[in-house]
N, C-alpha and C positions, 0 to 999 in steps of 0.2 A: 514389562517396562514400555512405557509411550515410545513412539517413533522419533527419533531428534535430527534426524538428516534435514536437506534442506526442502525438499515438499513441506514435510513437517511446518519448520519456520514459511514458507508460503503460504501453507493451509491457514495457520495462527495467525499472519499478519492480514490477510484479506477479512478472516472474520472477527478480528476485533475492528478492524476499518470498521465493516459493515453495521457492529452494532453500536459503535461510534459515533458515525459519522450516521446518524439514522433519521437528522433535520436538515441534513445535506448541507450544512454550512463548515463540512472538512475536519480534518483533526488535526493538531499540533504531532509533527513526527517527534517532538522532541516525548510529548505525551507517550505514544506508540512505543516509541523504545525505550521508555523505562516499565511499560507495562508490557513488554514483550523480553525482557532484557537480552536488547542488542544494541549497537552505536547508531545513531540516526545515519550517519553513511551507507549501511547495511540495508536500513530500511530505503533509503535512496534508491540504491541500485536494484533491492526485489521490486520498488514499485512503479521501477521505470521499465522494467520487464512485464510487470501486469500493465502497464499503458499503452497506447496505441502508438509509441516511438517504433520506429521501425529498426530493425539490427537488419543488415544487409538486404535481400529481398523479403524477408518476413516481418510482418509487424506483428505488435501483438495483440491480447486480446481485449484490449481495453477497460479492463476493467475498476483503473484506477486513473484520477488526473490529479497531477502534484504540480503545484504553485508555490511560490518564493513568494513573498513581499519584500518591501522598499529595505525594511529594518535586517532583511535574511531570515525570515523565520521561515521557515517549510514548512507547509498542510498539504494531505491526503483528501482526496475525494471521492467517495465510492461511489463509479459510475451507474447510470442505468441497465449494463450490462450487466456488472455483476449483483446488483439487488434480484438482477432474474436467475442468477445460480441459487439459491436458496431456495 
């Protein structure tokens, strides 16, 4: 049986970013979680864990940058960081 813990879901959400988001012009999170099936909140909070936000002295590792527009739609951006993990 696949791994379901939450690496699991981190591993799954960075590479459907990546093959996504493969003209760099982002992806709808709202897209992402329903091809991932989780709440876009969910994808919120991993991929602001994969961005370079900082949580106390650690930041992270960049590998995602997520944007809001004017309407509130949220997209994902697979950084150049993580196109070099693959």
């Amino acid at each position: 049986m696949p791994e379901a813990g939450p690496a699991a879901l981190e591993d799954r959400a960075l590479q459907e970013l990546l093959a996504l988001d493969d003209e760099g012009r982002g992806v709808s999170l709202t897209r992402l979680a329903k091809r991932l099936g989780v709440r876009v909140s969910v994808l919120i909070r991993l991929y602001t864990q994969m961005s370079d936000a900082r949580v106390g002295d650690a930041a992270g590792p960049g590998w995602v940058r997520l944007q809001v527009d004017d309407g509130g739609q949220w997209r994902a951006f697979a950084t150049d960081a993580a196109r070099r993990l693959t």
